[in-house]
C-alpha positions in Angstrom: -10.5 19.9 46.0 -11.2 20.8 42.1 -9.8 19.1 39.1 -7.4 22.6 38.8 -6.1 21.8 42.6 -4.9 18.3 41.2 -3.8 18.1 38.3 -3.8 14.1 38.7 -7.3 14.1 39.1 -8.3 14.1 35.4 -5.7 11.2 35.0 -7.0 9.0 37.5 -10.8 9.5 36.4 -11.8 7.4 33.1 -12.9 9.5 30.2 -16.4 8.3 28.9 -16.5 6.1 26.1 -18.0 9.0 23.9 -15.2 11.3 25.0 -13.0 8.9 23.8 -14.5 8.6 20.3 -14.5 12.3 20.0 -10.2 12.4 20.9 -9.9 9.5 18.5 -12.0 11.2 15.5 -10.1 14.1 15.9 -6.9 12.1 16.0 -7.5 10.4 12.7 -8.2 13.7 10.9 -5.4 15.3 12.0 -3.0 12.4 11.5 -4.2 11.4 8.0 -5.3 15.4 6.4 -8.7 12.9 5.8 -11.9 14.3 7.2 -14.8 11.7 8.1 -16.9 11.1 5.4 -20.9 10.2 5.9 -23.6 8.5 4.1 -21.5 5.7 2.5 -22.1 1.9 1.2 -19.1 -0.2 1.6 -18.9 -3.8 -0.1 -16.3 -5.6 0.7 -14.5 -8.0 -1.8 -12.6 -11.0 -1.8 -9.8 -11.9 -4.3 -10.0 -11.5 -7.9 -12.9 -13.7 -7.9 -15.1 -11.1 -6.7 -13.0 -7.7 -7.4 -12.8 -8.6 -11.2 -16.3 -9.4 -11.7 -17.5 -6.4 -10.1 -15.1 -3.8 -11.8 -16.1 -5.1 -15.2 -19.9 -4.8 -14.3 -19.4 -1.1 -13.1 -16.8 -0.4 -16.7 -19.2 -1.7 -19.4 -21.7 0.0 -17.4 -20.5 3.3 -17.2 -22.6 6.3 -18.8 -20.2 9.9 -18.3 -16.9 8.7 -17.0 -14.3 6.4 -15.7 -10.7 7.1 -14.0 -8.6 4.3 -13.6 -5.1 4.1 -12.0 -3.6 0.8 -11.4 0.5 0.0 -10.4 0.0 -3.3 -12.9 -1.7 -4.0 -15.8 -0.1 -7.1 -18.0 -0.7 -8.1 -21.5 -2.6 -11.2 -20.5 -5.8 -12.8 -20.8 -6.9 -10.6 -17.7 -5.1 -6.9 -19.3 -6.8 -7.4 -22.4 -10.1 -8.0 -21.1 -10.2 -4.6 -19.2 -8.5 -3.0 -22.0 -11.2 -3.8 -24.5 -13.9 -2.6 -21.7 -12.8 0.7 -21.7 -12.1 0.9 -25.4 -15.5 0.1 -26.0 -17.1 2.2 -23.4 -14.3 5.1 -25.1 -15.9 4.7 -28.2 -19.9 5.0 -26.7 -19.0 8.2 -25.7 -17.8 7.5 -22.0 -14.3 10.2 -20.8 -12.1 7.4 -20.3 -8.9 8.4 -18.3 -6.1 5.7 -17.7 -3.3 6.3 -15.6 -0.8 3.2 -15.2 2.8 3.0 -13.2 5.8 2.7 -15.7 7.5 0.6 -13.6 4.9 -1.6 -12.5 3.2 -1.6 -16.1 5.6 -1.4 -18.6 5.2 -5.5 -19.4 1.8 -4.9 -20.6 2.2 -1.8 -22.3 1.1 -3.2 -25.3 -2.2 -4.1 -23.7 -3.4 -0.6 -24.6 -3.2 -0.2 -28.2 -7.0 -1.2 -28.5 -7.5 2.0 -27.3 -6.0 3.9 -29.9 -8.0 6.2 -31.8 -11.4 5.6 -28.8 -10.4 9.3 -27.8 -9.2 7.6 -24.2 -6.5 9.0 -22.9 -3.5 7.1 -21.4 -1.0 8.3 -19.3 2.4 6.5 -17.5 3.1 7.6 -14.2 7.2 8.4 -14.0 8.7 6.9 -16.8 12.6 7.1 -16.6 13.9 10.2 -17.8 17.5 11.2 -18.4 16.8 14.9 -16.1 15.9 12.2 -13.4 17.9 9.6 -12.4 16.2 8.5 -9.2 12.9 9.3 -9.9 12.3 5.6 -10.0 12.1 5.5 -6.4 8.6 7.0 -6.6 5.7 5.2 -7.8 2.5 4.9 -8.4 1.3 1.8 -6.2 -2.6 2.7 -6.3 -5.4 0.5 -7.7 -8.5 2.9 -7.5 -10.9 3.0 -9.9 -13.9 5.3 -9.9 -17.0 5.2 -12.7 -19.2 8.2 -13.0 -20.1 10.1 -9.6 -22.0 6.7 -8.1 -19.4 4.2 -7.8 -15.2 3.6 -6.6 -13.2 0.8 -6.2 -10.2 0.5 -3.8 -7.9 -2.4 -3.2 -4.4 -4.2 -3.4 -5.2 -6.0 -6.7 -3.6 -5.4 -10.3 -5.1 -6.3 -13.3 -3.2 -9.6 -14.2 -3.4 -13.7 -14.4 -1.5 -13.6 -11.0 -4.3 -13.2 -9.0 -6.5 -15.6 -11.0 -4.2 -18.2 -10.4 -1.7 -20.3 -13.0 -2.7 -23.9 -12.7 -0.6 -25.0 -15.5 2.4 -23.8 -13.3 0.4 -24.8 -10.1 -0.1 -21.4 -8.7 -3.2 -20.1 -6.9 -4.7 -17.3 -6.9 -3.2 -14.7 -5.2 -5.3 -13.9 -1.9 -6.2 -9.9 -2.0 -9.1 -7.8 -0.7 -10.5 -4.4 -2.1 -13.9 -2.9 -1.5 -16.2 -0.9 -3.5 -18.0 2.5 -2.6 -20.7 4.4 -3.3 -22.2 7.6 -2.1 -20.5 10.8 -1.3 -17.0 9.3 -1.0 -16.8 8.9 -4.5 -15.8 12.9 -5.0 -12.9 12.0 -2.8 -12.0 9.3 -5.0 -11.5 11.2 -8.0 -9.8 14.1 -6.1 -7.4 11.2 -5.1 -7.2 10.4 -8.9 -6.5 13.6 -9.9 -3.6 14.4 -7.6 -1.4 11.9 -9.5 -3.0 12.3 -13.1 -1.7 15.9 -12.9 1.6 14.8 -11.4 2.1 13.0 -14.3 0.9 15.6 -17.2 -1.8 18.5 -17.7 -4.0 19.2 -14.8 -7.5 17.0 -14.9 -10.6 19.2 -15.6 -13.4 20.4 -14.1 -15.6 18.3 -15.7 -14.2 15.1 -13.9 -15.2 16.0 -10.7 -18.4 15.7 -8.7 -19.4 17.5 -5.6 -19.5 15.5 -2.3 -23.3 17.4 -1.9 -24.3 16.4 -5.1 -23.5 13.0 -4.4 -26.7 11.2 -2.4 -26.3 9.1 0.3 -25.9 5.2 -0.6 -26.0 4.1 3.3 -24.7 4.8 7.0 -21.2 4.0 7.1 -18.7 6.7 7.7 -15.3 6.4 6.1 -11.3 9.0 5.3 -10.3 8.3 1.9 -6.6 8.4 2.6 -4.6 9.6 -0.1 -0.7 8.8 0.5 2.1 11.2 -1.4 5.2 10.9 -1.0 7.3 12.8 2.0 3.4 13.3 3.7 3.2 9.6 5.5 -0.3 10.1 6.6 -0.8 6.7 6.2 2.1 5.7 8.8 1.2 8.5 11.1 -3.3 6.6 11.2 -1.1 3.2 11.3 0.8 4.4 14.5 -2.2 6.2 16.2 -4.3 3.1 15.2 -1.9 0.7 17.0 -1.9 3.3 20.2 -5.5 4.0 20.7 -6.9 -0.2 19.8 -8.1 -1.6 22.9 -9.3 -5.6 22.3 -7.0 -6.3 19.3 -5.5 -5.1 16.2 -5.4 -7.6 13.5 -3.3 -6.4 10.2 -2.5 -8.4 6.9 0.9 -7.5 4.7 2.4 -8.4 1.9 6.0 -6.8 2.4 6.1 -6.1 6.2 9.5 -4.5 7.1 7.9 -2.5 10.0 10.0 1.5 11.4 11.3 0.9 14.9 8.4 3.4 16.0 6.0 1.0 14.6 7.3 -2.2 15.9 7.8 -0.6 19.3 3.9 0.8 18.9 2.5 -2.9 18.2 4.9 -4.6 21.1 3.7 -2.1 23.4 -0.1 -2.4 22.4 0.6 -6.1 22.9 2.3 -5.3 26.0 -0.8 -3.9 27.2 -2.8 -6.5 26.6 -4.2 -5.7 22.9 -4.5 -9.1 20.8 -2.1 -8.2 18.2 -2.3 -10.3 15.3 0.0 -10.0 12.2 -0.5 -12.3 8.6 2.1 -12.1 6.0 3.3 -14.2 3.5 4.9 -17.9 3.8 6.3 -18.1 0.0 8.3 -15.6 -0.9 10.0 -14.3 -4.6 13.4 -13.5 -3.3 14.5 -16.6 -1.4 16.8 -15.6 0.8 14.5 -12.4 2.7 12.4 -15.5 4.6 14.9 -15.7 7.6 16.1 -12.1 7.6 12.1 -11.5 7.3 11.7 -14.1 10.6 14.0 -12.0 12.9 12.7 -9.1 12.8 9.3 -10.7 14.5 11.5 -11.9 17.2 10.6 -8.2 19.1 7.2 -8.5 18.4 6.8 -12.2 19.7 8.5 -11.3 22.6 6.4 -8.6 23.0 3.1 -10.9 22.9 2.3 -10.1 19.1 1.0 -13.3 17.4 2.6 -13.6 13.6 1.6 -16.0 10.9 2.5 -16.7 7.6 -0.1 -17.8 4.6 0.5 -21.5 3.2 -0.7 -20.2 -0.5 1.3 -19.2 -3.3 1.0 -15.2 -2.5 -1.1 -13.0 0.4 -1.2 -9.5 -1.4 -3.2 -7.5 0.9 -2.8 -4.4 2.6 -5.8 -4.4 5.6 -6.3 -4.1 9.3 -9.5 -4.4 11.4 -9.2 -3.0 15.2 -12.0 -3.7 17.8 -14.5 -4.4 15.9 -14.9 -0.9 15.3 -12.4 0.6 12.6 -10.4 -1.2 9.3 -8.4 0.1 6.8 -8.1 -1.0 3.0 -5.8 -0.1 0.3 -2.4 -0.3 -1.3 -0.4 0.5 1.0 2.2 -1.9 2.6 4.2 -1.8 5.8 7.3 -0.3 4.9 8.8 2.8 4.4 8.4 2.7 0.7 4.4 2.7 1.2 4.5 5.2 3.7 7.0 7.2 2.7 8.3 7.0 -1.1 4.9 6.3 -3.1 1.3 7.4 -4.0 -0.7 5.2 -2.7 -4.3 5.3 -1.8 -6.5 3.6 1.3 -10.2 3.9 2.7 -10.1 3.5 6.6 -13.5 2.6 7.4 -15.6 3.2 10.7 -18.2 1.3 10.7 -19.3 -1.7 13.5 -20.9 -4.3 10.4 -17.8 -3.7 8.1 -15.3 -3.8 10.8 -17.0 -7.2 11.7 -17.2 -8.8 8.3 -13.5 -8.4 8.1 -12.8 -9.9 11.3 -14.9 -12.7 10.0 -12.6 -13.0 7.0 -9.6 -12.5 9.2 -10.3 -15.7 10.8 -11.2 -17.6 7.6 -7.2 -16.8 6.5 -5.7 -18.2 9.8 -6.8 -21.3 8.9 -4.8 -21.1 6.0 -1.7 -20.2 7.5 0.5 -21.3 10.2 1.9 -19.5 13.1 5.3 -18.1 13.9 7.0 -18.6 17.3 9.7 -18.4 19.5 11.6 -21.6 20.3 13.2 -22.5 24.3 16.3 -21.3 22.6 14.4 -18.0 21.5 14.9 -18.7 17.9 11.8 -18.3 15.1 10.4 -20.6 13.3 7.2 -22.1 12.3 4.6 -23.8 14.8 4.5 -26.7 12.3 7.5 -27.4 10.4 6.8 -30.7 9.4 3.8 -29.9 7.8 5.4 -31.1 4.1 5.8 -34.2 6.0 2.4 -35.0 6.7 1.4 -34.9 3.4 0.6 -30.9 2.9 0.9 -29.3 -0.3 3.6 -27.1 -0.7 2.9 -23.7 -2.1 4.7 -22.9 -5.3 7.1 -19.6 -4.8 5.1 -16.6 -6.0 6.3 -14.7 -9.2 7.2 -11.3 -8.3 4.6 -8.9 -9.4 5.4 -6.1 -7.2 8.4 -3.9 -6.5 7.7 -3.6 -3.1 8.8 -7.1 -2.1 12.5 -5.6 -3.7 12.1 -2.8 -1.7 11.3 -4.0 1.7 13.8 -6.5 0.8 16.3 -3.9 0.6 15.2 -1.7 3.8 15.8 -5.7 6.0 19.1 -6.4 4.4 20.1 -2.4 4.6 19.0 -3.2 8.6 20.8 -6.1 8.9 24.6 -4.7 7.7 23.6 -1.4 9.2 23.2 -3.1 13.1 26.3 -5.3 12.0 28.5 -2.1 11.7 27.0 0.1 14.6 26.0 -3.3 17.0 23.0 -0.6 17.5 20.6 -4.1 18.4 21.6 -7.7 18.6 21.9 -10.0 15.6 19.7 -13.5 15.1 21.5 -16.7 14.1 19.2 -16.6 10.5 21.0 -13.3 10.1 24.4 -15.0 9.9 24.0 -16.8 6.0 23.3 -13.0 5.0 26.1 -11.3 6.6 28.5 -14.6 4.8 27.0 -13.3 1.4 27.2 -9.9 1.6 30.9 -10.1 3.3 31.9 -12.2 0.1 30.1 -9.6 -2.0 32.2 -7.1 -0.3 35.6 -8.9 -0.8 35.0 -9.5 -4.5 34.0 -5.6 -5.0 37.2 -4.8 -2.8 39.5 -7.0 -5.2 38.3 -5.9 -8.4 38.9 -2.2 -7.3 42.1 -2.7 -6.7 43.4 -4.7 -9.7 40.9 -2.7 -11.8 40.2 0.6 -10.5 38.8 1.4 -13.8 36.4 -1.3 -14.2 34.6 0.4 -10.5 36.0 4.1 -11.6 34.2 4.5 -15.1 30.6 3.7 -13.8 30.6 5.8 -10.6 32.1 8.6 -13.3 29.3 7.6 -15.5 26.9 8.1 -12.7 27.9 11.3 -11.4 28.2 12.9 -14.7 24.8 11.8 -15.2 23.7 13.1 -12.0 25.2 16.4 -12.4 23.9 17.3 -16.3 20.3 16.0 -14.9 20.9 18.8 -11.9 21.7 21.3 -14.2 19.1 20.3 -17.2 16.7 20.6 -13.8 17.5 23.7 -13.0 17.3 25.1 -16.5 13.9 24.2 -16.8 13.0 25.4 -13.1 14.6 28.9 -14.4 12.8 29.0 -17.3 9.2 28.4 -15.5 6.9 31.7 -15.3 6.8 33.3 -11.9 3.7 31.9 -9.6 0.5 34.6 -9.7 0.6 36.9 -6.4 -1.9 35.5 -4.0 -5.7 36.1 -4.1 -9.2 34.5 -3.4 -9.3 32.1 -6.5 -12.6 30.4 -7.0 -13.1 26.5 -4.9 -11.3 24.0 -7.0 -13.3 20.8 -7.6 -10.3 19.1 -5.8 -10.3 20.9 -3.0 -13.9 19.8 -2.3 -16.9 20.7 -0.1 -17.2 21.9 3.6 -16.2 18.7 5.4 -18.9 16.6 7.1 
């Protein structure tokens, strides 16, 4: 009998290992809109300790160009040291391009005066605008930096004193990871660059961009740049195929996990199937009160097999993953929907055995920093070692806020909570209960004012919709007024839209 006579027989036989890779190549270039790219050196960078030092080197160094996009960059010690590297290399001659969130920069805007009158340009991603009123749901949450055609940077740092640490106040450096790259992957990196620089004003010219060819090979390793946008969740689609296809384990680290059903259900099941499924997030939180809510939604993933710990430092920022000692990801982009769904954000997933094993290796090194989660007799969370304060351990100071994202997975676990409260669409943990209390009273006080003051709930939702509506029609306005789009041709390649793929 043939393979066509039974159509089982192609299930029952094991695909070779190299048929495998081919179906999992092809699954991460369709899922992300990243092709594979070759001939690539990959450094991989701990903290600010070593990310710092190494974008300053490559900034003061730089010769043609430098593009730099960061969610945070605050008038401190740290902002003004960057800002004067790039206002000198401005005034040597260097293109200098700056592109900085509103939202997550607008502390340290004041940082950039010293490049007034350098001929660098600076640019604020989505400042708030009346024709807008939501647009602040959208941001900018990359921190990429690329310095002529030879060198990029990638990572989940800012520019700021958080991640050096505050001993005065007795915070630690935040813990982070980034990478640099050089070789052809760099033209990817400023295409990436470019897609929000002309988001946010006149289209970046040709003279910013390099060619992939053009670019020599730095070394072997073979990496996607992926470039998130928001609506495309390219990321989230690699993040679910890379929890379905991991055999041995999947090990990730999050700042702001507040993981889709789809996702949770992916890792529970990989765990299920006996994949070491390892999750690291944060112990100290900046809004109090998202800990416990935080703790029950592990409860499906511990059931599941899924091993969860939380760091004893002040604040883990990173966004990675390493999977069989084979594949990792780097970047900016958490797990939540706002990452995935609502921002630019900007990753490098990385195929490469020595790379994938280095950050295993680190992977380790930050378990012993941080202490498991499990699931009691009573099937309640809670920390392996909650008397660890007792015997004598340090503490970590609460972490400052210094990202949005912690507010907005915040809001997707609390929206979770009332939602499955209302519709008793899954089953409610006892940490859920001191939420639910707040809220309800939250509810009774909003109640009580609208009825013995309807006006003082009236005049702001009136406020709001008439804002809503001008901005609409201001919108369309503009829309009308824009020239029709040229009929369809064979333009000339754009730098952007690169070379053949490898």
């Amino acid at each position: 009998m043939t393979t066509a006579d039974d159509p089982d027989a192609t299930a029952k036989t094991p695909l070779p290992s190299e048929d495998i890779s081919v179906l999992a190549e092809r699954a991460y270039s369709r899922t992300t809109g990243a092709d594979a790219i070759r001939g690539n050196a990959v450094t991989l960078l701990i903290d600010a300790r070593e990310n710092y030092p190494a974008w300053l080197a490559a900034i003061r160094s730089a010769e043609r160009q430098i593009l730099f996009e960061m969610y945070i960059v605050d008038n401190d010690d740290i902002g003004r040291e960057f800002a004067t590297a790039l206002a000198e290399r401005a005034r040597a001659g260097v293109r200098v391009k700056v592109l900085v969130d509103w939202l997550g920069g607008w502390r340290g805007l004041g940082v950039w005066d010293v490049l007034d009158g350098t001929g660098a340009e600076v640019r604020l991603f989505n400042p708030p605008g009346f024709a807008s009123p939501l647009a602040w749901l959208s941001r900018d949450h990359r921190k990429t930096i690329t310095v002529d055609d030879r060198i990029g940077f990638v990572s989940g740092l800012c520019v700021s004193k958080l991640w050096q640490g505050i001993p005065e106040k007795r915070r630690e450096p935040w813990r982070d990871t980034g990478i640099s790259v050089e070789g052809p992957a760099v033209a990817a990196l400023q295409r990436a660059f470019a897609l929000v620089w002309d988001v946010a004003g006149e289209a970046l010219g040709e003279e910013c961009f390099c060619e992939a060819a053009s670019v020599a090979p730095a070394g072997d390793v073979t990496l996607r740049v992926v470039a998130g946008t928001p609506n495309a969740a390219g990321t989230y689609r690699l993040d679910l195929t890379i929890a379905s296809v991991a055999r041995e384990y999947l090990w990730l680290t999050d700042a702001y996990f507040v993981g889709t059903a789809a996702y949770v259900q992916s890792l529970a099941a990989a765990a299920r199937d006996g994949v070491d499924v390892r999750l690291l997030v944060p112990g100290a939180s900046d809004i109090p009160f998202l800990s416990p809510v935080s703790r029950v939604a592990y409860k499906p993933l511990l059931e599941a097999g899924v091993r969860v710990f939380e760091w004893d430092g002040t604040m883990l920022h990173a966004k990675c993953a390493v999977a069989d000692g084979i594949w990792a990801r780097v970047g900016s982009t958490n797990l939540n929907l706002a990452s995935w769904m609502g921002n630019y954000e900007l990753d490098v997933a990385v195929e490469d055995r020595a790379f994938a094993q280095r950050m295993a290796h680190q992977y380790a090194i930050d378990l012993e920093r941080s202490t498991e989660i499990v699931l009691t007799r009573r099937r309640r969370v809670r920390k392996a070692e909650d008397d660890g304060a007792a015997n004598g351990e340090a503490e970590a100071k609460r972490a400052a806020s210094g990202s949005a994202g912690r507010v907005a997975a915040g809001a997707v676990s609390v929206g979770s909570a009332l939602s499955a409260a209302l519709t008793n669409r899954r089953p409610l943990g006892a940490a859920e209960a001191g939420l639910l209390v707040k809220m309800g009273f939250l509810a009774l006080v909003l109640g009580s004012l609208a009825a013995y003051w309807p006006r003082l709930v009236a005049w702001p939702l009136a406020f709001i919709a008439g804002w809503m509506g001008i901005a609409w029609l201001v919108k369309s306005l503009v829309l009308r007024r824009q020239p029709p789009p040229e009929p369809p041709g064979d333009p000339e390649p754009s730098p952007r839209s690169g070379g053949p793929p490898d």
